[in-house]
C-alpha positions as CSV (number, residue, x, y, z in Angstrom):
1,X,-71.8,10.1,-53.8
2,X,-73.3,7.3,-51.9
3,X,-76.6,9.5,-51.4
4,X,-76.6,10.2,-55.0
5,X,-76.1,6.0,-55.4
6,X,-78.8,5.7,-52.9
7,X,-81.5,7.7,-54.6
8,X,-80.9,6.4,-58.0
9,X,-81.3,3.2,-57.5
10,X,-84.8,4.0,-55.4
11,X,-85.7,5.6,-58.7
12,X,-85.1,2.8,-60.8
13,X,-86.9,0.6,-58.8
14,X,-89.7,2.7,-58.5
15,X,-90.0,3.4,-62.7
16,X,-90.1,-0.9,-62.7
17,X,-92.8,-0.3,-60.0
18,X,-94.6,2.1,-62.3
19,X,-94.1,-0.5,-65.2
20,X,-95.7,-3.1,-62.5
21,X,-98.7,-1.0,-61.8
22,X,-99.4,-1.1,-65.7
23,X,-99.9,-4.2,-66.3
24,X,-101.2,-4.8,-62.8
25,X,-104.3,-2.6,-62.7
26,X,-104.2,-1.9,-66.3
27,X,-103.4,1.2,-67.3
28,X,-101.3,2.8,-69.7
29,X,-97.9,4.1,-67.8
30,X,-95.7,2.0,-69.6
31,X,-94.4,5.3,-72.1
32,X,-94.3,7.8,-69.0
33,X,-92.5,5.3,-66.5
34,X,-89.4,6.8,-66.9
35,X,-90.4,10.2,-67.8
36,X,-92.6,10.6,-64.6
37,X,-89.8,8.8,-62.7
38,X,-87.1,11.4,-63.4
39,X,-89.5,14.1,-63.1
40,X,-90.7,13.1,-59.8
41,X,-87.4,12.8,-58.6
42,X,-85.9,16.2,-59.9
43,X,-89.0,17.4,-57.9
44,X,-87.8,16.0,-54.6
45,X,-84.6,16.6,-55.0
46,X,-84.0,20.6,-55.5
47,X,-84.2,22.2,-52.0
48,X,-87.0,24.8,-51.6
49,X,-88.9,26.8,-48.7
50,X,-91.4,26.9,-47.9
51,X,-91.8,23.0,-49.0
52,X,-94.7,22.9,-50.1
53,X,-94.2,25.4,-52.9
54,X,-92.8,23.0,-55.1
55,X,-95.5,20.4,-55.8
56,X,-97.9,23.3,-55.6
57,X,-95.7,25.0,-58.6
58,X,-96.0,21.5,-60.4
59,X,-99.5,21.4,-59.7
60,X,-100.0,25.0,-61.7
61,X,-96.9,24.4,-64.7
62,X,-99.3,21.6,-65.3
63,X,-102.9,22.7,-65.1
64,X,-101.6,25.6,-67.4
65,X,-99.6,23.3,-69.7
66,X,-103.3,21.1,-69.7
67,X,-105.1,24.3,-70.6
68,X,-102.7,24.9,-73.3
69,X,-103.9,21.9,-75.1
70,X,-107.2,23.0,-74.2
71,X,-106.6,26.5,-76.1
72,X,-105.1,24.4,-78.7
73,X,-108.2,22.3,-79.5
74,X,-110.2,25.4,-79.4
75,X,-109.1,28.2,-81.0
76,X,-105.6,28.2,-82.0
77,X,-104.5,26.9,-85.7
78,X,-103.1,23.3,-85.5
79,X,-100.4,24.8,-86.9
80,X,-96.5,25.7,-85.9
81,X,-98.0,29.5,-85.3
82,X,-100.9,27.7,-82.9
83,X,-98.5,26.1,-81.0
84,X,-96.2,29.0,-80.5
85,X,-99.0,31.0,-79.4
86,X,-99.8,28.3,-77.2
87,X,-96.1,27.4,-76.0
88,X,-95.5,31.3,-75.8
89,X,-98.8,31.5,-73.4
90,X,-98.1,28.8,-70.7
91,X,-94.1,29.4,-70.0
92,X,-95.0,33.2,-69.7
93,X,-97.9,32.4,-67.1
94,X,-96.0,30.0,-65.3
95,X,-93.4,32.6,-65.0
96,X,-96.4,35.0,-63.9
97,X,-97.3,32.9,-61.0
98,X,-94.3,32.5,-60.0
99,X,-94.0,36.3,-59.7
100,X,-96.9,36.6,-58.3
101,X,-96.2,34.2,-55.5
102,X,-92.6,35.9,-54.6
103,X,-91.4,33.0,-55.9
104,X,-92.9,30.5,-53.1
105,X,-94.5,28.6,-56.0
106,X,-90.7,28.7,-57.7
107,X,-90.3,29.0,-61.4
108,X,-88.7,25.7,-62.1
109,X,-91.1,23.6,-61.0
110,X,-93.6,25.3,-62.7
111,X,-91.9,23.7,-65.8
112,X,-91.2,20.5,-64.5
113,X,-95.1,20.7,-64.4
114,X,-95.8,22.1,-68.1
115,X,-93.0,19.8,-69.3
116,X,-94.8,16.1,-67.6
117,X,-98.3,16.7,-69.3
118,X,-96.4,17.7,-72.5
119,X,-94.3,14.9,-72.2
120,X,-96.9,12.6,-71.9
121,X,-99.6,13.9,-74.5
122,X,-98.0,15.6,-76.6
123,X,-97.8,12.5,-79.4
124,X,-101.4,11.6,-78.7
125,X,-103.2,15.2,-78.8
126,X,-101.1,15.6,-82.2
127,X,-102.2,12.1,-83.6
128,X,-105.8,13.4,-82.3
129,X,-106.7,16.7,-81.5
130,X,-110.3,16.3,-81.8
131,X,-110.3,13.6,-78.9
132,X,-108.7,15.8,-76.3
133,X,-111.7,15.8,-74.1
134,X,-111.7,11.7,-74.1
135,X,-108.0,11.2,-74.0
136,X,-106.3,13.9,-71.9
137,X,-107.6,13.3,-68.6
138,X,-106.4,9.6,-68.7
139,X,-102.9,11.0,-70.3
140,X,-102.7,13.6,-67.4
141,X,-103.8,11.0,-64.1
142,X,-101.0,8.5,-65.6
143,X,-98.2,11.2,-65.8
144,X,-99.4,12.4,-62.3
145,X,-99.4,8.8,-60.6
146,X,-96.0,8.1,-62.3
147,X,-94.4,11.7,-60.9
148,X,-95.9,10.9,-57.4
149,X,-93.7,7.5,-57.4
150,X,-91.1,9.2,-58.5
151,X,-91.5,12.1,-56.1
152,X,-92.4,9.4,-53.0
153,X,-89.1,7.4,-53.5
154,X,-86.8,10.8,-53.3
155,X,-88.5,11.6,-50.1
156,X,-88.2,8.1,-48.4
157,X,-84.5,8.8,-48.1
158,X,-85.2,12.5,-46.7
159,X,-85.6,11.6,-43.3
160,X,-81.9,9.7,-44.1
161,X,-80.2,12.7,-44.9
162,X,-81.4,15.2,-42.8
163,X,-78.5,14.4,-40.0
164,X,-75.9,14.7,-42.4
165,X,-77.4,18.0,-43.4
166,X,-77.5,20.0,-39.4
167,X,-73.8,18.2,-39.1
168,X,-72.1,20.1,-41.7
169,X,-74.0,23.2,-40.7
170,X,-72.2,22.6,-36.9
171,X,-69.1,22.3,-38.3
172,X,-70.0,25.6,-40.7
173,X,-70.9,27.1,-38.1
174,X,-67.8,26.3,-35.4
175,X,-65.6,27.7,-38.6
176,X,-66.5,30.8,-37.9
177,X,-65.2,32.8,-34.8
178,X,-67.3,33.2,-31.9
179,X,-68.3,37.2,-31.9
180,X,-68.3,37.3,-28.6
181,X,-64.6,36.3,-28.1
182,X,-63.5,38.2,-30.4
183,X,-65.2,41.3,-29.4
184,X,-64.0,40.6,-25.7
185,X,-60.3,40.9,-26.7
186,X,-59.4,44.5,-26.2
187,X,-58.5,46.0,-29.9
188,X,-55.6,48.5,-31.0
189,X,-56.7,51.8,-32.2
190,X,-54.0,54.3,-34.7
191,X,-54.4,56.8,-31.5
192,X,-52.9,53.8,-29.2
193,X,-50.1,53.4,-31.6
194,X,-49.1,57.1,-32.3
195,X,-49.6,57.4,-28.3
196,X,-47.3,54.3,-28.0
197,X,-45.2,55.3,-30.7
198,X,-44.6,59.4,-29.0
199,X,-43.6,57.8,-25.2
């Protein structure tokens, strides 16, 4: 509970951090503070081996989710069919990699990639598809800046709870009963008991 506490509150100060950078060096992170924040966070949060498998599976969810847009501008209808196609196209190969990769690069955060650059463009591709080579790159750094914060301030308390973590795997662990001792104790068979049983 406390850890939970903890960690929220590191969040929150980091999406006001976010907001700070904004105005600070002048960029536009003000409508993804919060989104990349949470985002960020869900990322550090869900246990996954090998480590670096999640941000990589981030990394791909959103260069996919970014060529989406790309396919969107290009070819497809801007249409509800278009972005079907499109939508159908980027959760599939995210889902592809992940097979691929035996799941090191793990599904969900795959999507937690695809759904940050959506969450951050897609209002401004659909106000202006025709400006997605201007507009998307500085859509796509902000999200990415904003998720990092949000992913740095989960992992500053990592090194807190990785103590807590091996303790309740000792006591796990003295739960169960030492093979050994058990295995030393000398064990009844049915022929010891009808043997027993006929003296």
């Amino acid at each position: 509970m406390v850890r939970s506490l903890v960690t929220g509150l590191c969040l929150a100060v980091f999406a006001a951090v976010i907001i700070g950078l904004s105005n600070v060096l002048g960029l536009d992170l003000e409508h993804v503070a919060l989104l990349g924040a949470a985002l960020g966070g869900v990322l550090g949060l869900v246990p996954h081996r090998p480590a670096w498998g999640k941000p990589t599976g981030f990394l791909a969810g959103f260069l996919l989710a970014w060529l989406g847009f790309a396919m969107r501008a290009a070819w497809l209808p801007d249409s509800s069919a278009g972005r079907a196609v499109a939508a159908f196209l980027v959760v599939a190969l995210v889902a592809v990699v992940a097979a691929v990769t035996g799941g090191r690069l793990p599904l969900w955060s795959g999507l937690v990639g695809a759904a940050s650059i959506v969450g951050s463009y897609e209002s401004v591709y659909t106000n202006a598809p025709s400006q997605f080579l201007s507009e998307s790159p500085a859509a796509a750094t902000t999200v990415l800046l904003a998720v990092g914060l949000g992913y740095l301030a989960v992992n500053l308390l990592a090194p807190q709870s990785a103590p807590a973590r091996s303790g309740s795997r000792r006591r796990r662990a003295s739960d169960v009963p030492d093979e050994s001792a058990t295995s030393a104790r000398p064990s009844t068979t049915i022929d010891d008991l009808v043997t027993g049983a006929a003296s």
